[in-house]
HTML snippet that shows the backbone in 3Dmol.js (N, CA, C, O; Angstrom):
<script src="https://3Dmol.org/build/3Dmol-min.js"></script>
<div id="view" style="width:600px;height:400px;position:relative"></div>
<script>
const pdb = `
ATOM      1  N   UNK A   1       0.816  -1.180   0.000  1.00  0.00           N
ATOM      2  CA  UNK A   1       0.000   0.000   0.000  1.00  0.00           C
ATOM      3  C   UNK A   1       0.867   1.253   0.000  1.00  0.00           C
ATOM      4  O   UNK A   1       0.495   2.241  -0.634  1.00  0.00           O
ATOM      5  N   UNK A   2       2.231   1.253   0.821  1.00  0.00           N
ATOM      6  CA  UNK A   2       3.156   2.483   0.889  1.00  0.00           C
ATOM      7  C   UNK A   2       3.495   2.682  -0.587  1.00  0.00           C
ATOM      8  O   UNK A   2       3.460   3.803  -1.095  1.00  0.00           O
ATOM      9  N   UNK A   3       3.915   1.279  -1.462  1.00  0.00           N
ATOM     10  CA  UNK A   3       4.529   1.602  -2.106  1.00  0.00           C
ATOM     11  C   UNK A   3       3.864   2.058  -3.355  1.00  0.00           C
ATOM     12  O   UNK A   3       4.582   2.505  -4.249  1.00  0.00           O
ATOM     13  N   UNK A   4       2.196   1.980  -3.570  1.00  0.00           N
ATOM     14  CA  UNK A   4       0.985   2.098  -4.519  1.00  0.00           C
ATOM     15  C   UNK A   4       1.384   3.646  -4.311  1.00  0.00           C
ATOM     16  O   UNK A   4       1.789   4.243  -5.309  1.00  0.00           O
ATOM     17  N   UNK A   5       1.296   4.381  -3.010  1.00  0.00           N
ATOM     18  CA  UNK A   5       1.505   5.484  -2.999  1.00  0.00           C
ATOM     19  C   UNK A   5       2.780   6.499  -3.377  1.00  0.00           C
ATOM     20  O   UNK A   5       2.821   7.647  -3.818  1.00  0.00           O
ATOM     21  N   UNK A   6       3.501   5.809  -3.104  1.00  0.00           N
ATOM     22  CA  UNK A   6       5.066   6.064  -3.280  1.00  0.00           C
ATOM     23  C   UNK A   6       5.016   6.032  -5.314  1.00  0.00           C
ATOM     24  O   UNK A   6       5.760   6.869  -5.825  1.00  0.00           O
ATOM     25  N   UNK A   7       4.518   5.483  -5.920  1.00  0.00           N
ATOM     26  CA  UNK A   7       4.202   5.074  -6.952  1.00  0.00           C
ATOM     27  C   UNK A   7       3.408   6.221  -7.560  1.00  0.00           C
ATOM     28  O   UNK A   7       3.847   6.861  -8.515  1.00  0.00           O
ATOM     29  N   UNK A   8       2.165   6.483  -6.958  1.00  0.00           N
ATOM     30  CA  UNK A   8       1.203   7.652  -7.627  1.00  0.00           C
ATOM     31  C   UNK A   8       1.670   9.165  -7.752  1.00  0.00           C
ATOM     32  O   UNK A   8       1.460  10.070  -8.559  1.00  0.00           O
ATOM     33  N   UNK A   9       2.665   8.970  -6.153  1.00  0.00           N
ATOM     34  CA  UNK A   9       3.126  10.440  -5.886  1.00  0.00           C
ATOM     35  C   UNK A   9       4.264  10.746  -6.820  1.00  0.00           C
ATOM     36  O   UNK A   9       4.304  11.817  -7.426  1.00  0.00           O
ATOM     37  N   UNK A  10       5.236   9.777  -6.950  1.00  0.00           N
ATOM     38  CA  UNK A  10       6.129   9.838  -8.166  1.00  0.00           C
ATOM     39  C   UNK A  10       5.591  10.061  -9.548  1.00  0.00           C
ATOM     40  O   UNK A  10       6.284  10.768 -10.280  1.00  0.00           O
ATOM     41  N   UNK A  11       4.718   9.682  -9.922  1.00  0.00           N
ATOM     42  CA  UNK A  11       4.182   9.877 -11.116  1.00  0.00           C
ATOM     43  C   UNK A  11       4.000  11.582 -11.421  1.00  0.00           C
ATOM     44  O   UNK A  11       4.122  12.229 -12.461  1.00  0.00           O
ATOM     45  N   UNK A  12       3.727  11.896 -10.315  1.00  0.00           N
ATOM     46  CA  UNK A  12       2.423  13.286 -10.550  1.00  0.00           C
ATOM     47  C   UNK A  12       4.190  14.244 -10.045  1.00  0.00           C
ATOM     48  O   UNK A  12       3.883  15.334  -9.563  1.00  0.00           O
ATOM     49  N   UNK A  13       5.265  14.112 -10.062  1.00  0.00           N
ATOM     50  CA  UNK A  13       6.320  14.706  -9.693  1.00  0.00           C
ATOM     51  C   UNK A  13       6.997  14.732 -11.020  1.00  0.00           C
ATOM     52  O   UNK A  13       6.900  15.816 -11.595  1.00  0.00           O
ATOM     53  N   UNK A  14       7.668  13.788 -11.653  1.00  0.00           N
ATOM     54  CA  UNK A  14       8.423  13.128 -12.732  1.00  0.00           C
ATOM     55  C   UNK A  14       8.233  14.665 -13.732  1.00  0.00           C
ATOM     56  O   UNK A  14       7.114  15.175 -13.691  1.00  0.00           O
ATOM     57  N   UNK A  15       8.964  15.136 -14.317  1.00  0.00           N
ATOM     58  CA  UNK A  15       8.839  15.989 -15.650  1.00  0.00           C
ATOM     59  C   UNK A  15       9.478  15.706 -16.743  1.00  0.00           C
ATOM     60  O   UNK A  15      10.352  16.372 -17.297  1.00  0.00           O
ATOM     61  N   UNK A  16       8.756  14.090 -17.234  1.00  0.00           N
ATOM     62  CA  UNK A  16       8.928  13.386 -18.186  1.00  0.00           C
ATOM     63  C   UNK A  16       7.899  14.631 -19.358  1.00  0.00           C
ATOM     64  O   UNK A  16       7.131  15.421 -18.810  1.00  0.00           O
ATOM     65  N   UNK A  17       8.039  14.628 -20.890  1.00  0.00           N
ATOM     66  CA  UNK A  17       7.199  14.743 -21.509  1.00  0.00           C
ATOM     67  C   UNK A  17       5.906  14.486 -21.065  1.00  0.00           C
ATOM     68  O   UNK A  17       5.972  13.805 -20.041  1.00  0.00           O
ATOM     69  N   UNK A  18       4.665  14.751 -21.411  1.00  0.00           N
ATOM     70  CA  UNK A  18       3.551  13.928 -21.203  1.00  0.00           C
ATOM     71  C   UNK A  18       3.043  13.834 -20.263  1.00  0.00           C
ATOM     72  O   UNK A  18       1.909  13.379 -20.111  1.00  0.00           O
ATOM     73  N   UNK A  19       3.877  14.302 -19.298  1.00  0.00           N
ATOM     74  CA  UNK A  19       3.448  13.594 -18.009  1.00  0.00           C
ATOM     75  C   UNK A  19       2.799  14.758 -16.905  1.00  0.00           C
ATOM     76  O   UNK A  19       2.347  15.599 -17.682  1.00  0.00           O
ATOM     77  N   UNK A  20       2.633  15.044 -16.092  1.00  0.00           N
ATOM     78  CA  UNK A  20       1.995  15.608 -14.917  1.00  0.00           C
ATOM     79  C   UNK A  20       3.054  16.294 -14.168  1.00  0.00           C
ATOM     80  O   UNK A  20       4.166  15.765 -14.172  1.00  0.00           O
ATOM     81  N   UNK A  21       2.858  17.538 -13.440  1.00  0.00           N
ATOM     82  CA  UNK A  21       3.747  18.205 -13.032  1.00  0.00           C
ATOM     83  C   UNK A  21       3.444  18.046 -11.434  1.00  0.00           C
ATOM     84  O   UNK A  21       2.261  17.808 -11.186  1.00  0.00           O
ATOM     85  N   UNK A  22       4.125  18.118 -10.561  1.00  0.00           N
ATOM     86  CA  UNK A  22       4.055  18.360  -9.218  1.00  0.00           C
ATOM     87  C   UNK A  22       2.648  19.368  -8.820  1.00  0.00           C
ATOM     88  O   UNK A  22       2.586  20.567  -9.093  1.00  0.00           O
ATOM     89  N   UNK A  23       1.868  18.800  -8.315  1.00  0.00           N
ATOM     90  CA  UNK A  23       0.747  20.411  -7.515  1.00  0.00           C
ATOM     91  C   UNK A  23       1.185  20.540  -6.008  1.00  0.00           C
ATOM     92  O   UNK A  23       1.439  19.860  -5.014  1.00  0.00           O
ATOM     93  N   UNK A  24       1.126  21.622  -6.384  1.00  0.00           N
ATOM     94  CA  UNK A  24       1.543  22.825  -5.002  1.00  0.00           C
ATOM     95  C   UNK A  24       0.508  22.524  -3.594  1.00  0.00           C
ATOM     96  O   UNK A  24       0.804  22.404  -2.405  1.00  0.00           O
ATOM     97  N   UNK A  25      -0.725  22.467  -4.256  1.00  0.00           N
ATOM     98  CA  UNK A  25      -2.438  22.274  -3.280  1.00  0.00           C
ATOM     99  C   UNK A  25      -2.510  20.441  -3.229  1.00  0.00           C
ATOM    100  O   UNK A  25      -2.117  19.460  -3.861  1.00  0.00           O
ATOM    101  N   UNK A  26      -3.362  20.841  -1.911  1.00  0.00           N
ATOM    102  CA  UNK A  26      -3.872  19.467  -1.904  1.00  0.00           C
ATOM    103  C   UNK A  26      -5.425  19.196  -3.031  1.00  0.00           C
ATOM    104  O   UNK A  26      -6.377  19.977  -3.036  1.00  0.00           O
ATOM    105  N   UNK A  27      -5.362  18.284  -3.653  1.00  0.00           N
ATOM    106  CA  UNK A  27      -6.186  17.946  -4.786  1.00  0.00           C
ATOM    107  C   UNK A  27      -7.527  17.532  -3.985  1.00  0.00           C
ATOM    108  O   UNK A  27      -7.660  16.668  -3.118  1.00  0.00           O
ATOM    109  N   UNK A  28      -8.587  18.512  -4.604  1.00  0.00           N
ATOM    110  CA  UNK A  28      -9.948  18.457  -3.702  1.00  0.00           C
ATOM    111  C   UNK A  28     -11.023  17.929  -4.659  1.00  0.00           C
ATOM    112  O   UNK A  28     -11.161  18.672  -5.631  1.00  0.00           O
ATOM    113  N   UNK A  29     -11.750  16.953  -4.657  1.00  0.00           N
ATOM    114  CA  UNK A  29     -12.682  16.648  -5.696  1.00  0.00           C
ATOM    115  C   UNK A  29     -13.494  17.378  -6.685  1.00  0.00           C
ATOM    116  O   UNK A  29     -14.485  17.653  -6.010  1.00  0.00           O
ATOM    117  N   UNK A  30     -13.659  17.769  -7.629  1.00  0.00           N
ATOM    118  CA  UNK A  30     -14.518  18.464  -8.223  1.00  0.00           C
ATOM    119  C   UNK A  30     -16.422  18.502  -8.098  1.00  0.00           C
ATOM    120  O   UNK A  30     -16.985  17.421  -7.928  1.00  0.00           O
ATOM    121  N   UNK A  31     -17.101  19.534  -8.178  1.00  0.00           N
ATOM    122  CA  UNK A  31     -18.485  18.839  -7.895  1.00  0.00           C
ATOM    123  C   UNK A  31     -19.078  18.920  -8.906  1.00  0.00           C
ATOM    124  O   UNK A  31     -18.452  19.538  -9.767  1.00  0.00           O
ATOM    125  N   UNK A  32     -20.349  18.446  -9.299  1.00  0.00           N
ATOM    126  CA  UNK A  32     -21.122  18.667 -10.624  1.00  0.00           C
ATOM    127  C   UNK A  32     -21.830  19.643 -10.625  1.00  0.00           C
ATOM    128  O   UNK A  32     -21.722  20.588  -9.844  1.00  0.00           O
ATOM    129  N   UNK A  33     -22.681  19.520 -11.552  1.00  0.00           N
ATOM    130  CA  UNK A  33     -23.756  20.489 -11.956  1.00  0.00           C
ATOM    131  C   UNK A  33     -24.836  20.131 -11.196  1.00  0.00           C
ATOM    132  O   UNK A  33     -25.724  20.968 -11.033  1.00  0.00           O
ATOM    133  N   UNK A  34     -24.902  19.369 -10.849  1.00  0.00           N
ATOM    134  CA  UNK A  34     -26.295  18.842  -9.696  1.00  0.00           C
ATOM    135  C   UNK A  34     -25.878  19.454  -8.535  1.00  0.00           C
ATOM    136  O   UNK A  34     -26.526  20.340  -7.979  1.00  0.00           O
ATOM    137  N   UNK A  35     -24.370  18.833  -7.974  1.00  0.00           N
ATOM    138  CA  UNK A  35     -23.882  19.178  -6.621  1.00  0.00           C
ATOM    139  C   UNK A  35     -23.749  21.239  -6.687  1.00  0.00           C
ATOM    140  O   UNK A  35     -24.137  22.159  -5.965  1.00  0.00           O
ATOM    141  N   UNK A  36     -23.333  21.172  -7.391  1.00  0.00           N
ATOM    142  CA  UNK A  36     -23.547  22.890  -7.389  1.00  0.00           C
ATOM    143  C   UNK A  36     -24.479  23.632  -7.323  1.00  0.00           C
ATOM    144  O   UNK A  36     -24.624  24.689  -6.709  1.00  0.00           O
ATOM    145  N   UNK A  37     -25.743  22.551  -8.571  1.00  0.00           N
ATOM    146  CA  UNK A  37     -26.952  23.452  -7.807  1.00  0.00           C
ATOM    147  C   UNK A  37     -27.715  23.459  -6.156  1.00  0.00           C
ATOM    148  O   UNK A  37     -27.969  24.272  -5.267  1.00  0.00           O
ATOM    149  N   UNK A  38     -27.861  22.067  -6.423  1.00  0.00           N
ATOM    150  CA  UNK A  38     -28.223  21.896  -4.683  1.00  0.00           C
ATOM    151  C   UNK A  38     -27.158  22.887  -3.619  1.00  0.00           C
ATOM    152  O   UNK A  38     -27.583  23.472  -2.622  1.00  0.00           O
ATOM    153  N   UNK A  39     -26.001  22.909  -3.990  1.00  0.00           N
ATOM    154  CA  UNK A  39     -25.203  23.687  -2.826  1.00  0.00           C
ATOM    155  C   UNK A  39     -25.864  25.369  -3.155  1.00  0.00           C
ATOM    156  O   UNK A  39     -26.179  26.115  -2.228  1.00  0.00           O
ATOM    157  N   UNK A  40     -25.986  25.747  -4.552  1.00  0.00           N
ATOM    158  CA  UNK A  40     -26.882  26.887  -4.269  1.00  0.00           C
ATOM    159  C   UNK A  40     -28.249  27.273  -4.032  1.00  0.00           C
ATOM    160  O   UNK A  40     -28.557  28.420  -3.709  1.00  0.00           O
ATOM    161  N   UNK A  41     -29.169  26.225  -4.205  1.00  0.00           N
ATOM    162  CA  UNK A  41     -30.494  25.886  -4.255  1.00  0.00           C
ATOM    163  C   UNK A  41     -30.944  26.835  -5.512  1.00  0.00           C
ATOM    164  O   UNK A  41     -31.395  27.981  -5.507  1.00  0.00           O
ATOM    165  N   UNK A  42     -30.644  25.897  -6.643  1.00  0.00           N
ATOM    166  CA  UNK A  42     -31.275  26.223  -7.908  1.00  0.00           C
ATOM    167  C   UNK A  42     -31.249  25.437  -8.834  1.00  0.00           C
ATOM    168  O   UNK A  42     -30.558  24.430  -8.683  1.00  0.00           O
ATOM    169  N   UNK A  43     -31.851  25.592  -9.865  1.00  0.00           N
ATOM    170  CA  UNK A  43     -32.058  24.509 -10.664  1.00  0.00           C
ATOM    171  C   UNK A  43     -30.509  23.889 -11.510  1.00  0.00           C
ATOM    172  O   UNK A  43     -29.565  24.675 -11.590  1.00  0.00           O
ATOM    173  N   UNK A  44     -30.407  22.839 -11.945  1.00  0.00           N
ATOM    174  CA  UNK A  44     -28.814  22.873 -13.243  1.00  0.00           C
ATOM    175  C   UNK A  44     -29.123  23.451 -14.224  1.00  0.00           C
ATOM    176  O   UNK A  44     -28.196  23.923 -14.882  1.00  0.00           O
ATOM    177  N   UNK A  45     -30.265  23.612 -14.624  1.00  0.00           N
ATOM    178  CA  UNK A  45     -30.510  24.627 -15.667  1.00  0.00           C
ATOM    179  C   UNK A  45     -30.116  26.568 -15.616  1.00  0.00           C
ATOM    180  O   UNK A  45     -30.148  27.474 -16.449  1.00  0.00           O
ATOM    181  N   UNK A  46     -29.774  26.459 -14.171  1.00  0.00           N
ATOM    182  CA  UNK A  46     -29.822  28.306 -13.965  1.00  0.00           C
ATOM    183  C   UNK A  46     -28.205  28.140 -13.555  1.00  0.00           C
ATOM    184  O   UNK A  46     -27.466  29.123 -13.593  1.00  0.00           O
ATOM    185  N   UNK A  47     -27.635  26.593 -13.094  1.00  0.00           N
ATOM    186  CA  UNK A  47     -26.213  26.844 -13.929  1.00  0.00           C
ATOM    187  C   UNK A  47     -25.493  26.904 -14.716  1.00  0.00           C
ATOM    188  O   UNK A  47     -24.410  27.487 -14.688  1.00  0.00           O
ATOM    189  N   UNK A  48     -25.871  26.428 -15.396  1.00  0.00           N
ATOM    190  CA  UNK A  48     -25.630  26.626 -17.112  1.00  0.00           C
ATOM    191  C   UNK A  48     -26.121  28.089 -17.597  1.00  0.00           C
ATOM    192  O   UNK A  48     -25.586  28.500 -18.627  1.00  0.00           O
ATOM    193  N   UNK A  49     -26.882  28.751 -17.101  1.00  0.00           N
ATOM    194  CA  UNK A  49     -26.584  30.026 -17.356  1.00  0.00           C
ATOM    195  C   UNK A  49     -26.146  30.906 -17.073  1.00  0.00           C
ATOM    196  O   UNK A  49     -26.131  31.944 -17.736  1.00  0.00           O
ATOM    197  N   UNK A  50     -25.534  30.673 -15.700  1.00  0.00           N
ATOM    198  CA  UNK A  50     -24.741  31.258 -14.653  1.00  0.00           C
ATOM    199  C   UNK A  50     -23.224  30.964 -15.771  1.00  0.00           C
ATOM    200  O   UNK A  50     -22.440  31.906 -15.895  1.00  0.00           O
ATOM    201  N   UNK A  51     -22.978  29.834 -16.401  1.00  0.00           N
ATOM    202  CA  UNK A  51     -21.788  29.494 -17.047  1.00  0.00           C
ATOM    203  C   UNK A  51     -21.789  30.449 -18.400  1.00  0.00           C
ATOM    204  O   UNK A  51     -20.849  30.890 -19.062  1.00  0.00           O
ATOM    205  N   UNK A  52     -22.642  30.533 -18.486  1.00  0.00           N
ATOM    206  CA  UNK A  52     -22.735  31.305 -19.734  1.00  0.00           C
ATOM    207  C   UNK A  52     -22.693  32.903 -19.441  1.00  0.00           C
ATOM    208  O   UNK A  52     -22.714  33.598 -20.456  1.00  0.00           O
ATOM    209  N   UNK A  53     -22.648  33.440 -18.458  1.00  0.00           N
ATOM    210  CA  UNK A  53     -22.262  34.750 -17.750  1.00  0.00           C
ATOM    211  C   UNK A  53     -21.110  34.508 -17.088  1.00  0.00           C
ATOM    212  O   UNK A  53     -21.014  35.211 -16.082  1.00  0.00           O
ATOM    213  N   UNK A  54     -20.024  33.639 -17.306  1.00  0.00           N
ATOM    214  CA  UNK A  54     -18.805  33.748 -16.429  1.00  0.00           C
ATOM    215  C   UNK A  54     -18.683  33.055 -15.053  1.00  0.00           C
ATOM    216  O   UNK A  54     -17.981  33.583 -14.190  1.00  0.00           O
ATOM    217  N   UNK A  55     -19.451  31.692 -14.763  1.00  0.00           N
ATOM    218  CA  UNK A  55     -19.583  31.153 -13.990  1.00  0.00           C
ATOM    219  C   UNK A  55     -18.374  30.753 -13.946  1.00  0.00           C
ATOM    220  O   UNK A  55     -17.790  31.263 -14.903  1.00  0.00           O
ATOM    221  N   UNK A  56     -17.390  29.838 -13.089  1.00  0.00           N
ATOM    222  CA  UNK A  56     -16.139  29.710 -12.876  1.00  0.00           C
ATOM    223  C   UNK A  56     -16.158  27.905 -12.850  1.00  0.00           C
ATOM    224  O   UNK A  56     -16.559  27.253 -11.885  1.00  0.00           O
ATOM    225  N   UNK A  57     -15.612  27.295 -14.181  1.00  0.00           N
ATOM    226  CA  UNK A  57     -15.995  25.704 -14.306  1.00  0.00           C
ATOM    227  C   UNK A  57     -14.670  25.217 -14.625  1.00  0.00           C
ATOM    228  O   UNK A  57     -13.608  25.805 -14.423  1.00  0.00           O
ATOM    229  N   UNK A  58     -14.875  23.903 -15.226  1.00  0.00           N
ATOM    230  CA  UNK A  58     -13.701  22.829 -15.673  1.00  0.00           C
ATOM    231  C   UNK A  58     -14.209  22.244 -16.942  1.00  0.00           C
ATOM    232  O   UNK A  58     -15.213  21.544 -16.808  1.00  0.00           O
ATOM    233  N   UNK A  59     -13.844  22.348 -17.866  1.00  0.00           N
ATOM    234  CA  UNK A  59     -14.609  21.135 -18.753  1.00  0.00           C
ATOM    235  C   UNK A  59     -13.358  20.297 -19.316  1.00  0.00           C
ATOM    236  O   UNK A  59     -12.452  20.792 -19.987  1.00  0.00           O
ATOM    237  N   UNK A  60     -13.453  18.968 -18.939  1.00  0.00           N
ATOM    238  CA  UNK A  60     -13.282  17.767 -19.791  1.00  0.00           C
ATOM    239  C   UNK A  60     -13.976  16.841 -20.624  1.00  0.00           C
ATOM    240  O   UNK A  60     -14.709  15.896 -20.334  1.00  0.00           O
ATOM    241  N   UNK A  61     -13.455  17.476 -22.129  1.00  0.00           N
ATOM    242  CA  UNK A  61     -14.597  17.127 -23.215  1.00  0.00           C
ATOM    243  C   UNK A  61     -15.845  17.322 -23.236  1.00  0.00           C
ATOM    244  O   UNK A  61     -16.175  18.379 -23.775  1.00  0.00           O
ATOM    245  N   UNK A  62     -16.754  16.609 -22.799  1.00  0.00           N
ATOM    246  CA  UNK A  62     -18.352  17.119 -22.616  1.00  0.00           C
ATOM    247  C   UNK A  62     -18.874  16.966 -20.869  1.00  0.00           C
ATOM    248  O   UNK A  62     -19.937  17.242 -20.311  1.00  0.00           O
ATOM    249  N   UNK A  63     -17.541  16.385 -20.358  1.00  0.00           N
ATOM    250  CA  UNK A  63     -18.252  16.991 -18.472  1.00  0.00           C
ATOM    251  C   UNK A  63     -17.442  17.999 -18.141  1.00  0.00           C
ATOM    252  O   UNK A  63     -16.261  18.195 -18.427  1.00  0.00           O
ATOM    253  N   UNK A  64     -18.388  18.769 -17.353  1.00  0.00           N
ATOM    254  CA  UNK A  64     -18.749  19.966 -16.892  1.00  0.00           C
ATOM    255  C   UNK A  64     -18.294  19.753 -15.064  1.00  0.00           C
ATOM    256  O   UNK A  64     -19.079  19.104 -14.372  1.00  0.00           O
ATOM    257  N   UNK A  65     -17.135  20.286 -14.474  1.00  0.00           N
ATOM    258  CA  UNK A  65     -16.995  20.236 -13.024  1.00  0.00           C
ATOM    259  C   UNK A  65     -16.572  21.382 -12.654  1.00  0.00           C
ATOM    260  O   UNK A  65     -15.960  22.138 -13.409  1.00  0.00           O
ATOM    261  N   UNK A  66     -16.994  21.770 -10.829  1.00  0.00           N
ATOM    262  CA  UNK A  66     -16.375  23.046 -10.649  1.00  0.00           C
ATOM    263  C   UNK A  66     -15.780  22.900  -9.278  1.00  0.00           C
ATOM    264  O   UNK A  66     -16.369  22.075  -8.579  1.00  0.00           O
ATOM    265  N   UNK A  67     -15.054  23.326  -8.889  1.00  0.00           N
ATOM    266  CA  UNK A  67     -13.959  23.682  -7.988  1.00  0.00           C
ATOM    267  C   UNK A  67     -14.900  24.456  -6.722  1.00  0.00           C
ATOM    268  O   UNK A  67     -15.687  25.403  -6.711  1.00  0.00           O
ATOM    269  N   UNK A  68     -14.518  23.785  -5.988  1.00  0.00           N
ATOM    270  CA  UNK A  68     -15.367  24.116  -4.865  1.00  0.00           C
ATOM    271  C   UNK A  68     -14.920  25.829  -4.206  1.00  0.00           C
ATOM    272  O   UNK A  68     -15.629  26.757  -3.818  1.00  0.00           O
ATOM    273  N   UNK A  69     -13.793  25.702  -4.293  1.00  0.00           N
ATOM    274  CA  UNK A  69     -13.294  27.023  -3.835  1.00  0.00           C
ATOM    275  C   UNK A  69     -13.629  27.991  -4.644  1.00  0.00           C
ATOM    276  O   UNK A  69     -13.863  29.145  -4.284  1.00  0.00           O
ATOM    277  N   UNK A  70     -13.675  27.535  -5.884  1.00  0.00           N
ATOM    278  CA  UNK A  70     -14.232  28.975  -6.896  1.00  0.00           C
ATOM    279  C   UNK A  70     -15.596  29.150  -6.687  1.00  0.00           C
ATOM    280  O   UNK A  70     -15.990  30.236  -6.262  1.00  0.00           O
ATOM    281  N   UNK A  71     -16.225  28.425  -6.876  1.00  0.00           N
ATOM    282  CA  UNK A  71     -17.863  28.303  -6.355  1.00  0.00           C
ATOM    283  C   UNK A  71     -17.529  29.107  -5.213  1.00  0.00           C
ATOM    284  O   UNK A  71     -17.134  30.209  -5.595  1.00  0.00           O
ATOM    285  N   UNK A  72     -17.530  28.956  -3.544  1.00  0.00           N
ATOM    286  CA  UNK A  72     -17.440  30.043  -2.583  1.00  0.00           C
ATOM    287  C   UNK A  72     -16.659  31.221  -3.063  1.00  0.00           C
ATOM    288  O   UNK A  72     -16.920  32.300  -2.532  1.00  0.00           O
ATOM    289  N   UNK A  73     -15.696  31.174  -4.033  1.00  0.00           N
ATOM    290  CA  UNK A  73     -15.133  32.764  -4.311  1.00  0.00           C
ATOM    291  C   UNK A  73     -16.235  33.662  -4.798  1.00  0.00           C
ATOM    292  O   UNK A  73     -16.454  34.840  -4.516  1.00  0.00           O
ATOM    293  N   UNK A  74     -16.847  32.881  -5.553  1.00  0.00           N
ATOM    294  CA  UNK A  74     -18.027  33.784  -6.957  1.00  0.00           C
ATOM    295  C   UNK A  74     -19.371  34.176  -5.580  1.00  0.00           C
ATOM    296  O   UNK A  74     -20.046  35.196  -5.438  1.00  0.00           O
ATOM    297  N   UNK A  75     -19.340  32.824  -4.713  1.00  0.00           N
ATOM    298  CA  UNK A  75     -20.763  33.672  -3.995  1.00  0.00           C
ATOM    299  C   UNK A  75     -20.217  34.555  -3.168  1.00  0.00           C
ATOM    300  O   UNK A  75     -21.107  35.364  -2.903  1.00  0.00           O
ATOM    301  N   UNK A  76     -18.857  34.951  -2.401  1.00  0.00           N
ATOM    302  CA  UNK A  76     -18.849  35.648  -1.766  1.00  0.00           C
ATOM    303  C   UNK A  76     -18.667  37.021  -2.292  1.00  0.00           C
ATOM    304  O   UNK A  76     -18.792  38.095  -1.704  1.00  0.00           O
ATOM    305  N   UNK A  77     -18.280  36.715  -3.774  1.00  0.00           N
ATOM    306  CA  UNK A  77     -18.140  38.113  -4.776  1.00  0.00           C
ATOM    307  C   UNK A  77     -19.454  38.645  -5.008  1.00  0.00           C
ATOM    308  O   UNK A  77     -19.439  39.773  -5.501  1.00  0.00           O
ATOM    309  N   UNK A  78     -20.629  38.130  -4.783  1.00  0.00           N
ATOM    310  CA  UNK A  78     -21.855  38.647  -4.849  1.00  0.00           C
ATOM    311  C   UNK A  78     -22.389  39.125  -3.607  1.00  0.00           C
ATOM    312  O   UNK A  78     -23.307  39.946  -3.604  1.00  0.00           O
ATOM    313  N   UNK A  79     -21.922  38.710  -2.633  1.00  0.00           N
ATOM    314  CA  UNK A  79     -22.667  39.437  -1.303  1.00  0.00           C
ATOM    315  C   UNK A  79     -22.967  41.059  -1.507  1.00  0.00           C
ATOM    316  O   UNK A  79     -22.313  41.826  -2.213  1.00  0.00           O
ATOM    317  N   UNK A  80     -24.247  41.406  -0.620  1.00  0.00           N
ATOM    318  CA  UNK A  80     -24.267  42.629  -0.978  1.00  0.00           C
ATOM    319  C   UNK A  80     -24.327  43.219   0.902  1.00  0.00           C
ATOM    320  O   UNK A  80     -25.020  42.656   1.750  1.00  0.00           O
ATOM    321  N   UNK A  81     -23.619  44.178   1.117  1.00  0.00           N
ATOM    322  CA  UNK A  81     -23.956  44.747   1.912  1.00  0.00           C
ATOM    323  C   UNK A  81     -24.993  45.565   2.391  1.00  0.00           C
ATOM    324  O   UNK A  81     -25.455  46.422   1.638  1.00  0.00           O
ATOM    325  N   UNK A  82     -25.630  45.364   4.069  1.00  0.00           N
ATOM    326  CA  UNK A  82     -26.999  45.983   4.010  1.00  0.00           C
ATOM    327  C   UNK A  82     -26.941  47.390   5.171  1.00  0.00           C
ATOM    328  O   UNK A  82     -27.935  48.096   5.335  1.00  0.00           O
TER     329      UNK A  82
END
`;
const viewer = $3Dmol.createViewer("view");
viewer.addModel(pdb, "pdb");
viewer.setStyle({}, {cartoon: {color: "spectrum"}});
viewer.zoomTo();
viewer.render();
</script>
C-alpha cells in the first residue's frame, strides 16, 4: 500500500514529456452540476446560465466540473452589503 503510494506520488512529480507536473495544493474533488446546484439551491438549468455569464468551471470534453473554492469565491463576490 506504501509503495501504490510512493508510486502515484512519483508519477504526478516526474517531468517526463507527457506527463503531470508536481501540484503545489492538496487535490480536492470536483463537484457537478447537480452538486452545485443543490449547494446553491437552484435549478442545473440556472447553472448553465450562470456558465454562460462567467460562472467559474472545468470542462473535460463534454463533463462539466467546478472547484469548490471557486464556487465560494463567486458567492462571496456577490454578497451585498446591508
Amino acid at each position: 500500500m506504501a509503495s501504490e503510494r510512493a508510486l502515484a506520488s512519483d508519477s504526478l512529480t516526474r517531468k517526463a514529456p507527457g506527463r503531470m507536473h508536481a501540484v503545489s495544493a492538496p487535490l480536492r474533488p470536483l463537484l457537478t452540476i447537480q452538486q452545485v446546484a443543490e449547494f446553491l439551491s437552484v435549478s442545473p438549468r440556472t447553472v448553465r446560465r450562470l456558465m454562460a455569464r462567467g460562472f467559474p468551471h472545468v470542462r473535460f470534453g463534454r463533463l462539466l466540473r467546478f472547484d469548490q473554492a471557486d464556487v465560494l469565491r463567486w458567492v462571496a463576490g456577490r454578497r451585498s452589503e446591508l
